[in-house]
N, C-alpha and C positions, 0 to 999 in steps of 0.2 A: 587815523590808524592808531589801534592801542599800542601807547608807550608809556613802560612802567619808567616811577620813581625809585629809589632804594625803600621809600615806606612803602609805596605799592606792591613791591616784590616781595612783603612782610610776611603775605597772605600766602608765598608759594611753599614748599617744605622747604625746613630751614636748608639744608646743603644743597640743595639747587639753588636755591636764594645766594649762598653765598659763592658759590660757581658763577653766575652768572653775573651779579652785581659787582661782588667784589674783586672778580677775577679771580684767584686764588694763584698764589707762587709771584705776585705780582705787587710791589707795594705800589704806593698811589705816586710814588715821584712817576712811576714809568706808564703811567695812565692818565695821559695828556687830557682825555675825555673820554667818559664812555656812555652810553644810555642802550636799553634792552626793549625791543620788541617780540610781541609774541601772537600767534593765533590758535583760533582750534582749542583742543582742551590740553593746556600743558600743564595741571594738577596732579593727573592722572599719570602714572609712573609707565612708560612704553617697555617691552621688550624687545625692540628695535630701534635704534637711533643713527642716525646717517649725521656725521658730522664735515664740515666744509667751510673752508678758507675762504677768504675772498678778497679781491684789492681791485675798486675801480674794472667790474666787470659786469654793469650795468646791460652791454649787448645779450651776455652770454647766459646769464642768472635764468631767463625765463626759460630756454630751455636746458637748462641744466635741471630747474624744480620741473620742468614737463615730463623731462626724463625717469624721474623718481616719484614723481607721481601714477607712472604707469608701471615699473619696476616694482610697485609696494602696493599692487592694486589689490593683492593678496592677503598682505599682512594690514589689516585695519589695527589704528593706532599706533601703528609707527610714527617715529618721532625726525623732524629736522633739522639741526643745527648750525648755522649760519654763523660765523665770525667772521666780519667785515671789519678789516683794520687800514687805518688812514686814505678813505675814499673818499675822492671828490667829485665825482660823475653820481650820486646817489643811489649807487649799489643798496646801500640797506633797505630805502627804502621800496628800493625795485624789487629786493629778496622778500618781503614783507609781501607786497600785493602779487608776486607768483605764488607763495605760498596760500594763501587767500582765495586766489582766482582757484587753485588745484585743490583746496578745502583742506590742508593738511593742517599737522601741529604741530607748530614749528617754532623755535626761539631764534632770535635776530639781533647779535650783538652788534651796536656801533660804534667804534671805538678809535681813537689816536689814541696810539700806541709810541712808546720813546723809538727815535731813532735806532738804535741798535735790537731792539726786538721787533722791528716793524718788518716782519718777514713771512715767507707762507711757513716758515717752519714752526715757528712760533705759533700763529692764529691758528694753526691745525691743532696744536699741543692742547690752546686754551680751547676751542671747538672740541676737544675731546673731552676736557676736563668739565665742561657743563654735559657734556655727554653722559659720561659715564655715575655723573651725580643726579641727574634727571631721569634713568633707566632705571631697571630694577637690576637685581644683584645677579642676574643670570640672564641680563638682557645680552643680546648682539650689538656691537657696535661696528658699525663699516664708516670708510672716511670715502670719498673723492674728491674732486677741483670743479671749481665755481665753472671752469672753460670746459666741462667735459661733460657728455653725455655716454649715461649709461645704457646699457644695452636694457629689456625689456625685461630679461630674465635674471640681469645679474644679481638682484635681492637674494633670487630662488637656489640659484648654483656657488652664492656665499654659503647657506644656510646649507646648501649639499653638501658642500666641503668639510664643513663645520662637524655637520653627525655625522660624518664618515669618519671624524678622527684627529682630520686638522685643530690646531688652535691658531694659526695664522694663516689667512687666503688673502694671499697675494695675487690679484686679479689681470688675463690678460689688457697691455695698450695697444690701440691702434691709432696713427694718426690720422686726422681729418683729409681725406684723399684727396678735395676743394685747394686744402691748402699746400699740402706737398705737394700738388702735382704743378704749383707756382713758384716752388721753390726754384732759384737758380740752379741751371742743369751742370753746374760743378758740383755744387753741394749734395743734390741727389746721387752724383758717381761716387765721392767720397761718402759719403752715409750708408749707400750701399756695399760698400767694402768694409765700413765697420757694422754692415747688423749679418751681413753673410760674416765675420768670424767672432760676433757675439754669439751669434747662434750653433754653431760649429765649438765654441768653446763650452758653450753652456754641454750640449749634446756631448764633449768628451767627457767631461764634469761626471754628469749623471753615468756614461757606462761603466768607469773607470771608480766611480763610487756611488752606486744604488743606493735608495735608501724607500726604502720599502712604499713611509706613507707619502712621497712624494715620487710616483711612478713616471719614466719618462716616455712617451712623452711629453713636453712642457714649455713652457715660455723662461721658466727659469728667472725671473724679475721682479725684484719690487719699486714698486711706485705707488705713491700716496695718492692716486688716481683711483686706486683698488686695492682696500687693503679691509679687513672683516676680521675680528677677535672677540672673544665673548667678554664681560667686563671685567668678571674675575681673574680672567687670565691676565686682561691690558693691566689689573689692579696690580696683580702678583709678579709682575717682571719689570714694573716700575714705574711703568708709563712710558708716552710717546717719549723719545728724548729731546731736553730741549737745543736744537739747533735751526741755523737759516736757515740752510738746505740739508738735502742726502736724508732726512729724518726717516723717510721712509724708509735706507736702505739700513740704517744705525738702528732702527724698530726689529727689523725681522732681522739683523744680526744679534740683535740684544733678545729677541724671542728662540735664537737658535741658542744664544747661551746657559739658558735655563733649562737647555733638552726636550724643548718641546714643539711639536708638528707644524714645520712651514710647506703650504700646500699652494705649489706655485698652478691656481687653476686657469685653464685654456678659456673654459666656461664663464669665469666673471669677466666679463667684455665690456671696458668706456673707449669710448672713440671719443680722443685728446686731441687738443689744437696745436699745428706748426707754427702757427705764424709768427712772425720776424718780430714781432713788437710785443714781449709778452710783458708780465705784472712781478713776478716770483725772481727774485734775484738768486743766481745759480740754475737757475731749470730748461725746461729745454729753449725758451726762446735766445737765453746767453750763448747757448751753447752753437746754435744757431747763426747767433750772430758772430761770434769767434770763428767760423767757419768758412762763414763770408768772409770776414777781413785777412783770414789766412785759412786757406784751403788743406793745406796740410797742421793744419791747429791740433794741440791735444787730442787721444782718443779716449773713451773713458776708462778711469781709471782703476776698471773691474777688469780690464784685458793683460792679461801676462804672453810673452811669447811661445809658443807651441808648447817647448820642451818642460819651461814649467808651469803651464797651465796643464799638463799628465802629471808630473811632478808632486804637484798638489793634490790632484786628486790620487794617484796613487800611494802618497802618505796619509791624508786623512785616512783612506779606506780602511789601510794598515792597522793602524793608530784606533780609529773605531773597534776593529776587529779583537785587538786586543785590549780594548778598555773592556768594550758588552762583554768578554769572556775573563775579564777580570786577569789576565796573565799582564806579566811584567813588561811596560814602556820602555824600561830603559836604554835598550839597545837603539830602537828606532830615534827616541827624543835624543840621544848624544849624534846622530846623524844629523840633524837639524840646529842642534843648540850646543853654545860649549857652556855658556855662562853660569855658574855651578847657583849661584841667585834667581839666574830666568827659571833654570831643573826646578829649584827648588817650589817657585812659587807656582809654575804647572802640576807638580805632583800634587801640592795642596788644593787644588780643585775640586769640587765636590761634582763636577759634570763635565761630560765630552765636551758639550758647546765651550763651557768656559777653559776648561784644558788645553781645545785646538785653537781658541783664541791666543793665549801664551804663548801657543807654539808658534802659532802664525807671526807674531810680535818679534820673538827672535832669532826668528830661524833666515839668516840673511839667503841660504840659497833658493827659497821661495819667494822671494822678494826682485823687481824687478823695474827700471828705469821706466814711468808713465809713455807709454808707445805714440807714435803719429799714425794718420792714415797710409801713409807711403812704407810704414815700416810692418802692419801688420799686410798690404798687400802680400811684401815679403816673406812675411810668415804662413799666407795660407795655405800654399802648396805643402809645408811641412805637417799644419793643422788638418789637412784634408786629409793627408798620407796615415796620419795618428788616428782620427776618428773610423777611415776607414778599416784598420786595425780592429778596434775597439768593436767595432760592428762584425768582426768576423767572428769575437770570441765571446757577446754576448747574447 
């Protein structure tokens, strides 16, 4: 199997070279070890790259690259990215011979990573940053998970999303129906009471504040499962951020802050893994497990209770309304905030996104004690009562 050296990697263009070699954002204390594989022609600059995490998912890798190789059967010269951080089951070089066996062109980092960065938030971050230095300056970039298979045509319904307007496609998840349907039959009662008022929340959300390029309806979610940006966009708002977890949801809140299109599509489809014993510290198998050991555990903590999950959206709307037309905040922001500091530094904002973020920050009556599953049963009759509302009058 070809495995470069940092002199072998000499021959590639210098910024991919040092994407990949040197990691970049990374000094060498926190790069236990690393070495790069690759196949296929990766000289050649792609205008698509699929970048992807990995930790010790040697089962799951071959169809994950099966998946994307039928996905990109379209787009010839599409690119793969692989960042395999601290595996011991020999993921890398499992990722190496799927990609091979599928004839793609694909890069294959392997690497121990320090303790505190050894995370998928991390390896996604570096997975993108050889991404987006291996692309061309107007390539696509899409991420998923090493445990996940994409649907056939999700390349196709990114790239839909994309010319239609979006600068961020947030794709839908499904879980693996194999494995939920093993789930312990408490867990599935309690998961189903928080995804009927995830969804119920979401759907107030959207009536209660439309937003044109993101029509509902919608799945309303990010997950770094499905997630599609052009490079220049991912360049111009900062990059992934670097965290353990949640990076997905802190990506398309940091792309919402720069005012620019999150297209939460139905059409980009992975079917994601439940199961109890995952790889990703914070992700769904934690959450999973906290579930198990207490059934009424945390719910996530994107759910606010009825009155201010309307709340919210009925001030953003506001608030939008009066930014796009350029009339006076003041009235509304003194509802929300007293701190004449917090006023200040929202007014100085040069975009919505970043505005409603301040606001969000201090506005303690949209803010709200993280809920259990026992507490939002509680609330759904009042969430059901609200949407049904919402539904009359849009």
């Amino acid at each position: 199997m070809p495995r470069d050296t940092d002199q072998d990697a000499a021959n590639w263009p210098e910024d991919l070279q040092a994407a990949a070699i040197s990691c970049p954002h990374l000094s060498h204390s926190r790069i236990v070890r690393r070495s790069v594989m690759r196949c296929g022609d990766t000289r050649q600059r792609p205008d698509l790259v699929v970048a992807i995490p990995a930790c010790n998912e040697i089962d799951r890798i071959p169809a994950c690259v099966q998946a994307l190789k039928e996905t990109l059967a379209n787009f010839p010269g599409a690119g793969v990215v692989l960042m395999v951080n601290n595996s011991t089951d020999g993921s890398a070089e499992a990722a190496l011979t799927a990609l091979m066996t599928q004839r793609m062109n694909g890069i294959v980092v392997d690497a121990t990573l320090a303790a505190e960065i050894a995370n998928a938030g991390w390896s996604r971050r570096l997975a993108l940053d050889i991404a987006v230095r291996w692309a061309r300056p107007d390539a696509v970039l899409m991420t998923t998970d090493a445990d996940g298979r994409v649907a056939p045509d999700w390349a196709a319904a990114n790239l839909a999303a994309l010319t239609d307007g979006a600068h961020l496609v947030c794709g839908r998840i499904s879980p693996d129906a194999a494995e939920d349907a093993q789930l312990p039959s408490g867990i599935r009662q309690s998961d189903a009471v928080e995804r009927m008022y995830t969804a119920l929340s979401i759907e107030l959300d959207a009536r209660l504040d439309p937003r044109a390029h993101d029509p509902w309806p919608h799945h309303g979610l990010a997950s770094g499962a499905s997630l599609a940006i052009r490079a220049h966009d991912y360049r111009a708002v900062g990059r992934l951020p670097r965290l353990p977890c949640s990076e997905d949801r802190a990506f398309a809140a940091l792309v919402e802050r720069h005012d620019l299109c999150v297209r939460h599509s139905d059409a980009a489809l992975v079917t994601v893994s439940c199961r109890l014993q995952g790889r990703a510290r914070g992700g769904m198998a934690d959450a999973i497990a906290a579930r198990i050991a207490n059934p009424d555990s945390l719910a996530d903590q994107r759910l606010y209770p009825a009155r201010i999950t309307a709340q919210r959206a009925t001030y953003r709307n506001a608030l939008r309304a009066a930014w796009t037309a350029k009339n006076d905040t003041s009235f509304l922001v003194r509802q929300l905030i007293a701190s004449p500091a917090q006023i200040s530094r929202a007014r100085s904002c040069s975009t919505f996104g970043a505005f409603w973020a301040e606001i969000e920050a201090g506005a303690a009556r949209l803010a709200a004690t993280r809920m259990r599953p026992s507490q939002l049963a509680r609330e759904l009759p009042e969430l059901r009562r609200l949407v049904t509302l919402a539904r009359a009058e849009t």
